[in-house]
FISEVO-363710 format. One record per atom (N, C-alpha, C): residue in one letter; x, y, z. Coordinates in steps of 0.02 Angstrom, whole numbers, plus 50000, padded with zeros to 5 digits. Layout:
// FISEVO-363710
aXYZ
...
***
This chain:
// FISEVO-363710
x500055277553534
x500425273153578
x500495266253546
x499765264353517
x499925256753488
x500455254853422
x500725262753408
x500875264953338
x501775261953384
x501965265253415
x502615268153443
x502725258853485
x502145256053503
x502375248553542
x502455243953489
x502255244553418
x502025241353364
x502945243253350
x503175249553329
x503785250653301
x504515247253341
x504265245753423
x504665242853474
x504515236853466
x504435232653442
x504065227253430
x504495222853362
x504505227753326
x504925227753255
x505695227953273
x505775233953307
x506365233453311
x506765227453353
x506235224653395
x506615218853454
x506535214753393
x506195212753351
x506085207353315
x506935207753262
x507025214653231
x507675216253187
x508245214353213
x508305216453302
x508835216953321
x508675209053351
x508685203453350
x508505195953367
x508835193253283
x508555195453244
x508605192453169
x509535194053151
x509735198553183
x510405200653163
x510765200653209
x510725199353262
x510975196353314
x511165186753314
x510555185553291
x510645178353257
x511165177453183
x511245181053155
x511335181353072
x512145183953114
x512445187553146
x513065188753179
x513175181953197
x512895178853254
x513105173353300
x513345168653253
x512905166453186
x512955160453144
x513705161953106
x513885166953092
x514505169653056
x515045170153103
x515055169453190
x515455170153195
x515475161353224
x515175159453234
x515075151153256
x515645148853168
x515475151653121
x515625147953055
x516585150553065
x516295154853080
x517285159353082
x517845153353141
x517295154053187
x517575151253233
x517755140553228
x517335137853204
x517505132753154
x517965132753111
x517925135853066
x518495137653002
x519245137753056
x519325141053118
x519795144253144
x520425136853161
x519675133953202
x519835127053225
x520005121953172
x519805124153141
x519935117453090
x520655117753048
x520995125153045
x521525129053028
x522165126553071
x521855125553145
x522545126353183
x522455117253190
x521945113853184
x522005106253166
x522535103653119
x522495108053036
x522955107052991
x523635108452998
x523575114453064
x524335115453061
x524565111253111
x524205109053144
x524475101153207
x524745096753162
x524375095653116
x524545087853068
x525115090553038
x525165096353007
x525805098752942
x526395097653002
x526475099253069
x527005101553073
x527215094553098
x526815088553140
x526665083853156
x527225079453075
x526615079553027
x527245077952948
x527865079052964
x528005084952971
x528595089652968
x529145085253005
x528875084153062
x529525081853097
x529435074353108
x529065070553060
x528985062753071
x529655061553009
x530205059853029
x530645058552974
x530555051952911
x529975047852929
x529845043352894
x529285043952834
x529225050752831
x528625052752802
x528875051152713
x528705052252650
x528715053552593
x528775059352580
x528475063752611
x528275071452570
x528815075152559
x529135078152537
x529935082452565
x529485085652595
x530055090252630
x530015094052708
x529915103052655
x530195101052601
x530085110052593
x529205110952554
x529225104752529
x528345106952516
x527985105452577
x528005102752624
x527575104652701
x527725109652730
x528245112852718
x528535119652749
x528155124852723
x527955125752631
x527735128552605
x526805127552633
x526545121352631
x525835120952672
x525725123952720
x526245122252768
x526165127352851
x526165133352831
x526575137152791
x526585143552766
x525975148852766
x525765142752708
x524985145052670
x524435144952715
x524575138752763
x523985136452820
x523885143452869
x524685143852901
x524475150052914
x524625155052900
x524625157952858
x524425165052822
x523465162952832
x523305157852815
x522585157752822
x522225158152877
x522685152652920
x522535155152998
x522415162353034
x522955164853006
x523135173553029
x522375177153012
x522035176352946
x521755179352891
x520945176152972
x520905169952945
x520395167552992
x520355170453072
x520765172153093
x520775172453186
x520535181353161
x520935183653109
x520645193453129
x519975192553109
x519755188853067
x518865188853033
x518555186353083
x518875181253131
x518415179353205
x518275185253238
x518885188153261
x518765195053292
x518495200553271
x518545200553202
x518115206853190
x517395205353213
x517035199453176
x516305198453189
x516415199653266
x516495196053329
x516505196453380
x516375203553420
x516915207753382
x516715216353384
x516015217553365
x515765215853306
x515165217953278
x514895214953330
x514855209753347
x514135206453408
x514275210353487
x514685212453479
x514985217153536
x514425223853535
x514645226053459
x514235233853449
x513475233153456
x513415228053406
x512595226153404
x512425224853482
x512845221253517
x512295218253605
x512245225953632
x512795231553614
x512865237353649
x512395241353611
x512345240153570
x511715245353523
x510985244053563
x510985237353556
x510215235653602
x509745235953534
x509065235153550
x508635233853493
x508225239153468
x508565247653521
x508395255153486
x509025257753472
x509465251153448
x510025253353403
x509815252653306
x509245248953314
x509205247253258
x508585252453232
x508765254553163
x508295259253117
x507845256253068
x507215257153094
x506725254853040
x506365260752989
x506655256552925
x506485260452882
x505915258652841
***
């Protein structure tokens, strides 16, 4: 018995450690995300200030790139989000100690 509370014990401890190690990755995704659709406030903000310097087709080309990155950032938010989804649904005799 002390063998089998000892192995439940481990596993709440695994499933806490990667549950944390999810949260921090998607906290980081979710930053990155924000900080993405900030750049594209300011680019497009450029874009239509007619007094600006920059030409309009290399800010066109930034927004572009910004979001293609944006796009790239919001599915990597969601995926982790899934994973912390599976993991809360797995529970902590989802996890295998080897």
């Amino acid at each position: 018995i002390g063998f089998i509370q000892e192995g439940k014990a481990e596993q709440a401890k695994l499933f806490e450690q990667q549950k944390s190690d999810i949260e921090s990755r998607l906290k980081a995704a979710q930053e990155f995300t924000s900080l993405l659709k900030l750049k594209m406030t300011a680019l497009q903000q450029e874009f239509y200030n007619f007094s600006n310097t920059t030409s309009r087709e290399l800010i066109q080309k930034e927004i572009s790139e910004t979001y293609q990155k944006l796009q790239a950032a919001a599915a990597e938010e969601e995926r982790i989000k899934g994973e912390l989804g599976k993991h809360l649904d797995a529970g902590p005799s989802g996890i295998q100690i080897k």
